[in-house]
C-alpha positions in Angstrom: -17.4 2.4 19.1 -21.1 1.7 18.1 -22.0 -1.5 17.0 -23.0 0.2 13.4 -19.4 1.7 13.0 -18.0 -1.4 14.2 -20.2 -3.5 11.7 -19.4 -1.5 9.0 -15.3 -1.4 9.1 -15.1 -4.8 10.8 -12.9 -7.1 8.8 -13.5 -10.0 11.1 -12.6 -13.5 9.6 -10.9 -12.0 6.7 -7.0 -12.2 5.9 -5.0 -9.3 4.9 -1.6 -9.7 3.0 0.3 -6.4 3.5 3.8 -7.0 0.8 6.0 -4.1 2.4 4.7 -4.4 6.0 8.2 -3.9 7.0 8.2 -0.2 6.5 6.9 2.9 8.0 3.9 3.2 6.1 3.3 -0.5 5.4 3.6 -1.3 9.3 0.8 1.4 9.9 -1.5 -0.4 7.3 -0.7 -4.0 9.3 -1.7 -2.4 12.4 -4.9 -1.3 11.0 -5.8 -3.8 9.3 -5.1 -6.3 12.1 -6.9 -3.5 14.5 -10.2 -4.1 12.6 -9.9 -7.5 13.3 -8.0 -8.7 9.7 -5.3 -12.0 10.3 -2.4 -9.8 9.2 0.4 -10.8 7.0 3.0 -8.7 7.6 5.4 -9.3 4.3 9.1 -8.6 3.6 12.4 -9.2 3.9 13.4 -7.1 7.2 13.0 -9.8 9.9 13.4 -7.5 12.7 10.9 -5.5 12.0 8.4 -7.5 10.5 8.7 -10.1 13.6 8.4 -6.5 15.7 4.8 -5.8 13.6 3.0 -8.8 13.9 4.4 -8.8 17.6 2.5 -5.3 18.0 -0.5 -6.7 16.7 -0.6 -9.7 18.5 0.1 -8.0 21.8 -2.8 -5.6 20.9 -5.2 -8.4 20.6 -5.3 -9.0 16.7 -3.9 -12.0 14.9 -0.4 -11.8 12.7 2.3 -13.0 11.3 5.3 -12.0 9.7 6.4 -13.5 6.3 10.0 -13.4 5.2 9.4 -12.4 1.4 11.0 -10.5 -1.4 8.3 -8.6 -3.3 9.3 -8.5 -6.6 9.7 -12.5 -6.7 7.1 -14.4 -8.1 8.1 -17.5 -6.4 8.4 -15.7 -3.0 4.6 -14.5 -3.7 3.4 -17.9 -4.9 4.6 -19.3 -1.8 2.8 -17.1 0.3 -1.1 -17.7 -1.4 0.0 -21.7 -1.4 0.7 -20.9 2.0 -2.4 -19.7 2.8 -4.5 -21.6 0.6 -3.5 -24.8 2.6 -4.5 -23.0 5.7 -8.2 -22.3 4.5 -7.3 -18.8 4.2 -7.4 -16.7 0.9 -6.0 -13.1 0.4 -8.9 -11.2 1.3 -7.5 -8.0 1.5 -4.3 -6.9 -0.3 -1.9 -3.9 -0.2 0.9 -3.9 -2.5 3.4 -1.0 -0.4 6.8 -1.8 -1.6 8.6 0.9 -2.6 12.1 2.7 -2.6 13.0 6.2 -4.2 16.0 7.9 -5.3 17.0 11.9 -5.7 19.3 11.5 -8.6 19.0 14.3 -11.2 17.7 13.3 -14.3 20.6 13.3 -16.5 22.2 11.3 -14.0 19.5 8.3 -13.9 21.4 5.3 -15.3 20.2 1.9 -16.3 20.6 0.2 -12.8 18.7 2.6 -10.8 15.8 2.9 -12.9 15.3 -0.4 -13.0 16.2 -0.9 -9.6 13.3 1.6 -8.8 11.0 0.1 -11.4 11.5 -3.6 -10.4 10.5 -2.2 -6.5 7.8 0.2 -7.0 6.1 -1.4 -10.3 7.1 -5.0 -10.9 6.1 -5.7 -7.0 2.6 -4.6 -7.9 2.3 -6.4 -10.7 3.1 -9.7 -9.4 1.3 -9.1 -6.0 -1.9 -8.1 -8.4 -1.2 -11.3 -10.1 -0.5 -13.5 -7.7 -3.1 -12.7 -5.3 -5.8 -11.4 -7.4 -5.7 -14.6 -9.5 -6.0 -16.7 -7.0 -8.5 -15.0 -6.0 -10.3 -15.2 -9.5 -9.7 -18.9 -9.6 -11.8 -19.3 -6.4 -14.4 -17.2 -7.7 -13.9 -15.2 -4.0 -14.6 -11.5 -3.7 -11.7 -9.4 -2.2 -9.8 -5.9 -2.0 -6.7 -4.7 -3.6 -4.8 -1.7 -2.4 -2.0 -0.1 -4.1 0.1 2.3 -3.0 0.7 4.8 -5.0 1.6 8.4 -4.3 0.9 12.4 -4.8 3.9 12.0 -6.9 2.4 10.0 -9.4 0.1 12.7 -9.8 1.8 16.0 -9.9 5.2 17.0 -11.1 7.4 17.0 -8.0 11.1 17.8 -8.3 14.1 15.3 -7.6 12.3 12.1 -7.7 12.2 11.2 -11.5 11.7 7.8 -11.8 9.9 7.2 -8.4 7.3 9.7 -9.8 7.0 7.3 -13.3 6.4 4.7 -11.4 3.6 5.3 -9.1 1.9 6.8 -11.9 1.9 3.6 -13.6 0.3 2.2 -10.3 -2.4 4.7 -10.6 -2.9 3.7 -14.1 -2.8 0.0 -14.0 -5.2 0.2 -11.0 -7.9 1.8 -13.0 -7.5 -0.7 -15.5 -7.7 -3.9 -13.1 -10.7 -2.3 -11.7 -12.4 -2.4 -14.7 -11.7 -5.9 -15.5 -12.3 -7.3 -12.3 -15.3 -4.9 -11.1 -17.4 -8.2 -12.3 -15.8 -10.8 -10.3 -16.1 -9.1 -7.1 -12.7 -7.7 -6.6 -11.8 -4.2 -5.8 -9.1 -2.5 -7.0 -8.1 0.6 -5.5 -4.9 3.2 -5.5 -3.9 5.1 -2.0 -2.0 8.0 -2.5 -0.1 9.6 0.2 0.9 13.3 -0.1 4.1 14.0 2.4 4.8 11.2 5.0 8.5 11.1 6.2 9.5 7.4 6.0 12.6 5.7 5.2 12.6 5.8 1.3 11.5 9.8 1.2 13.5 11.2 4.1 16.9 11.4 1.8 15.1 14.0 -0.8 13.1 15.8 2.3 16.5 18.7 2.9 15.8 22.0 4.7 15.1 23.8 1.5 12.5 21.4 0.0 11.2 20.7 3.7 10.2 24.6 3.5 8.6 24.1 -0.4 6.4 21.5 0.8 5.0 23.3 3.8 4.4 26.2 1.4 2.5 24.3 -0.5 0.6 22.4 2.4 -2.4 24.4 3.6 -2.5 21.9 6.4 1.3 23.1 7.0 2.6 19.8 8.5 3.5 16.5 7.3 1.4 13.4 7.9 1.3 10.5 10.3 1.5 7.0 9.3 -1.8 6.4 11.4 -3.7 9.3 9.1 -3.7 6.8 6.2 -5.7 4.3 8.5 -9.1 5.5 7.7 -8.2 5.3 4.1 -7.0 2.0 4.1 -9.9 0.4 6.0 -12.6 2.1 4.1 -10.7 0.5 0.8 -10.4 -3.2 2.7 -13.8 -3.2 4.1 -16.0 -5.0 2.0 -19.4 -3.1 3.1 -17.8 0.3 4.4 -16.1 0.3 1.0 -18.1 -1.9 -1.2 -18.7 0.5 -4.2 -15.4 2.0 -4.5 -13.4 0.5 -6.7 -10.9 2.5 -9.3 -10.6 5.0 -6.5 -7.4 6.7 -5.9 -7.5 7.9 -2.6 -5.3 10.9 -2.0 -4.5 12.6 1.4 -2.2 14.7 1.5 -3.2 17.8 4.1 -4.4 19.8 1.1 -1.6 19.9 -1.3 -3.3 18.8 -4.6 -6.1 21.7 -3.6 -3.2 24.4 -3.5 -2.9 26.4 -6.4 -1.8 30.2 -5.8 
């Protein structure tokens, strides 16, 4: 890599928080992160596979750590930024991926599971936004904020009622964030993945929607956790990506382009 590439996406002395680094998607976006030279926070409350993250990190010459936290508790979150505020480290970079889904029919959505769904996808953004990006305001310190979001919050897409709701209130309350905290220095930013197979999807990806999708793909494949890493690193760095704020970054092979 040049030195002007490496210059411009280096994240070098910066700390990134990653709440739902224990996932597919999440993991990719601790590996990056760390890769550009971020100390990684890899957040959640799998163990195994958070331990596993950082390890991979680490082992790849990059600095982590995995957190044990659950995202939609304040406290948990509070804990972390107290955490790292005793360390000399501030939240530099944060990306708010926590997220399950659900394929239940929309007359069959009860109470549990849309708030389940909500508190998960929604409430976890909130508090991370909250939590990180006020302490960041009360240290008058720049930083980015990355939330995931999704093609789904965008389009109508079949099945996944209340998943769909909810990253469109990501979307939303990201635009708004940015505005209010363009002035401070802090970027705000949405990531929206079209079709990448991962743990909360793969229930509502059967043979007959598989074959919709890839109709509807020009690209005719579904992503790769890694093809989001460009994305996410232009959002983090702070000169790579130092205008873009109230961005929401979609990549998704071509689907929103597809009409007839």
């Amino acid at each position: 890599m040049s030195d002007y590439l490496r210059n411009l996406f280096s994240l070098d002395g910066l700390t990134a928080v990653v709440v739902g680094g224990t996932g597919v998607l999440g993991g990719a976006f601790a590996e990056a992160l760390g890769a550009a030279g971020a100390h990684v926070l890899v957040v959640g409350r799998n163990e195994e596979r958070g331990a596993a993250c950082a390890d991979r990190i680490v082992t790849a010459g990059g600095s982590a750590e995995f957190v044990s936290a659950d995202s939609t508790c304040r406290e948990d979150l509070e804990g972390i930024a107290a955490r790292l505020e005793s360390a000399g480290r501030f939240p530099d970079v944060v990306v708010n991926g926590a997220g399950i889904n659900s394929a239940t029919p929309f007359l069959e959505i009860d109470d549990e599971e849309w708030d389940r769904i909500l508190n998960v996808n929604l409430r976890s953004v909130r508090l991370g936004c909250q939590v990180f990006g006020g302490q960041l305001l009360a240290q008058g310190r720049p930083g980015s904020i990355i939330n995931v979001a999704s093609l789904s919050g965008m389009v109508a897409l079949s099945r996944v009622f209340t998943y769909s709701a909810t990253k469109a209130a990501v979307i939303n309350l990201t635009q708004n964030l940015a505005r209010e905290w363009a002035p401070h220095g802090i970027r705000v930013n949405a990531l929206s993945p079209g079709f990448f197979p991962a743990e909360q999807n793969r229930k509502v990806l059967t043979a007959d929607r598989v074959e919709s999708i890839m109709r509807h793909t020009p690209m005719k494949r579904f992503g790769s956790p890694e093809e989001l890493a460009g994305a996410v690193l232009l959002m983090a760095s702070p000169k790579a990506g130092s205008f873009l704020t109230g961005a929401n970054v979609v990549v998704d092979g071509g689907f929103t382009a597809m009409t007839i």
